[in-house]
Each structure stands twice: as structure tokens, then as C-alpha cells.
C-alpha positions in Angstrom: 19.6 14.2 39.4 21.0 16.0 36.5 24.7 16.5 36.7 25.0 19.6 35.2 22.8 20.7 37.9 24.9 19.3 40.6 28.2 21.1 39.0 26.7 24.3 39.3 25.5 23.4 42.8 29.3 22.8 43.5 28.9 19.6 44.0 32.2 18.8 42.0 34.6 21.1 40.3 35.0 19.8 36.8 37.1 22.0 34.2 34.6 22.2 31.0 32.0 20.2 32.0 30.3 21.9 29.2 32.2 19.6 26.8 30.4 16.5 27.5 28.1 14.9 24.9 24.2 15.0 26.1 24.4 11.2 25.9 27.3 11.4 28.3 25.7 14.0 30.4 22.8 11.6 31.0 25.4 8.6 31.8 26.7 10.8 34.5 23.2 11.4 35.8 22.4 7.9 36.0 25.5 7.2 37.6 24.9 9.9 40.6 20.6 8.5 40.5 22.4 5.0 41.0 24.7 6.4 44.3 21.4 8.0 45.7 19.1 5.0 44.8 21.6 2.9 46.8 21.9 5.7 49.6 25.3 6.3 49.2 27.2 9.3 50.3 29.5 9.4 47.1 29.3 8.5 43.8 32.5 6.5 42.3 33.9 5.3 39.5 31.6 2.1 40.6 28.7 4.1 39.6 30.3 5.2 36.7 31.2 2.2 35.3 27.9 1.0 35.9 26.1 4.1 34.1 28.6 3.3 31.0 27.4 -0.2 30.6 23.5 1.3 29.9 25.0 4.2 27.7 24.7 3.0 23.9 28.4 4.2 22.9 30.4 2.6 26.0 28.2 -1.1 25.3 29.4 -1.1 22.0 33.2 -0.1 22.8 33.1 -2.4 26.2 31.3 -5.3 23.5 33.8 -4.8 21.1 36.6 -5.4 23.3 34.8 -8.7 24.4 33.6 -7.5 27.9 30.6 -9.3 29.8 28.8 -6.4 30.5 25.9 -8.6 32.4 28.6 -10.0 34.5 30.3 -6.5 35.3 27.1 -5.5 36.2 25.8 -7.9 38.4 29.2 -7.4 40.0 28.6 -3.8 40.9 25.2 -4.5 41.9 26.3 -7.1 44.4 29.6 -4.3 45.5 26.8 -1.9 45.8 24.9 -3.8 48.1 28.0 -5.3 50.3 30.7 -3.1 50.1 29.8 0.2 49.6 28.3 1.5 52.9 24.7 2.9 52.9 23.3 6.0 54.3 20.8 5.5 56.8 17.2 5.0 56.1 15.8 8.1 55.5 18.8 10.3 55.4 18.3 12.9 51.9 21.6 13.3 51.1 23.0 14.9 47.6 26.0 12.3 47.1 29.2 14.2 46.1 31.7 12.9 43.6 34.8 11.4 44.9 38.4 12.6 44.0 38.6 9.9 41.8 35.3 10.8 40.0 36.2 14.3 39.0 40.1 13.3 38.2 38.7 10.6 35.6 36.4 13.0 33.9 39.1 15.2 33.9 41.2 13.2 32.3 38.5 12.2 29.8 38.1 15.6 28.9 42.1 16.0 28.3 42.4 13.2 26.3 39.7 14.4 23.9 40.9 17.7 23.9 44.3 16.2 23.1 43.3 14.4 20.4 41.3 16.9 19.0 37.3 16.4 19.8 34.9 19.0 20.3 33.0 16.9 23.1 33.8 13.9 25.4 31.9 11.2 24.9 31.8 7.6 26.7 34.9 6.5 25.2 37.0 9.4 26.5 35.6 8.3 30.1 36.2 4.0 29.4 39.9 5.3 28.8 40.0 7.3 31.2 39.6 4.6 33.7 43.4 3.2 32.9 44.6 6.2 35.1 42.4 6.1 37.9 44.5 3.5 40.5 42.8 1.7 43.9 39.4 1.6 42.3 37.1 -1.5 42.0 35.7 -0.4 38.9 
């Protein structure tokens, strides 16, 4: 699902979504293909995070800081399958982005804006996630 699709569906109210890099555009598709792959209602920071460890930018930062991105990974896969709870089989449902979802980008989007970027990329988001609080991710 593209996520520019799903913003204009209404599907989440992000301010200037039309500041993201494509690359981070895609990210956040493959984090909402991941919630509905998994038939999940939402898509969370989980998903997120996930999406960042197979987008070229956020491997690089989350490498360079000495992360264990296969770990992390396997992680959410197993939180996806345990924790989160599943939609039943064949329910279609568009998952919508939680609170926490949209404030992160949000904040992404203010950081860069603050420090002076012309588009958010993966990095914006990876620091993003020191505000977001109660999250697995």
C-alpha cells in the first residue's frame, strides 16, 4: 500500500507529509504492507522499526551505532507473531496508524525542519524514536 495514498485516504493526519524522501516514502509503505501482511489492525512503531532496518539509510546509521539489525529483526518478527493480535482470517482491513505512528513522523519532520533539511529522511524518523515512550520498538 503506498502511504501517500493512505494519507490522502485519511488514514492518518500527518503535517507535510510531502517532505518525506521517496526512499522514506517507500519505508513507510513497507512498514503499513508489513501490518497488513501480518493482519494487523494498526501499524506501529513495530512496523516501523522493522521497515527502517530494510531501508539503505537507517542500516547504515542503526550499523554505525553498532546495532544487530538481524537480531532486532527476528525480534519483531517473533512480537509480530505473539504479541501483536491478528485480524481474523479473511478480514480486508486498511490498518490505520497509531497515535504513536503519526506523533513520531511528526516529530521527524520537526526535527529536520529545525535543523534546516528540505526532506526527512530515515534518520530524522531513527531519532525520532527517543520521544515516542511505552513502545516495544
Amino acid at each position: 500500500m503506498n502511504f501517500s495514498v493512505m494519507i490522502r485516504r485519511g488514514i492518518g493526519k500527518l503535517a507535510e507529509y510531502e517532505m518525506l524522501t521517496k526512499e522514506l516514502e517507500n519505508t513507510l509503505s513497507f512498514a503499513v504492507d508489513q501490518a497488513v501482511s501480518h493482519r494487523h489492525e494498526f501499524v506501529t512503531l513495530e512496523h516501523l522499526l522493522y521497515a527502517l532496518l530494510h531501508d539503505n539509510a537507517a542500516q547504515e546509521i542503526l550499523f554505525n551505532c553498532g546495532a544487530r539489525t538481524d537480531e532486532i529483526a527476528n525480534a519483531l518478527e517473533e512480537y509480530f507473531e505473539g504479541v501483536l493480535e491478528k485480524l481474523p482470517e479473511g478480514v480486508k482491513v486498511l490498518p490505520e496508524l497509531t497515535g504513536t505512528f503519526q506523533s513520531t513522523i511528526n516529530y521527524a519532520i520537526l526535527q529536520a525542519e529545525g535543523s534546516g533539511q528540505r526532506a526527512v529522511d530515515a534518520g530524522n524518523v531513527l531519532a525520532a524514536f527517543y520521544q515516542a515512550e511505552q513502545s516495544y520498538a
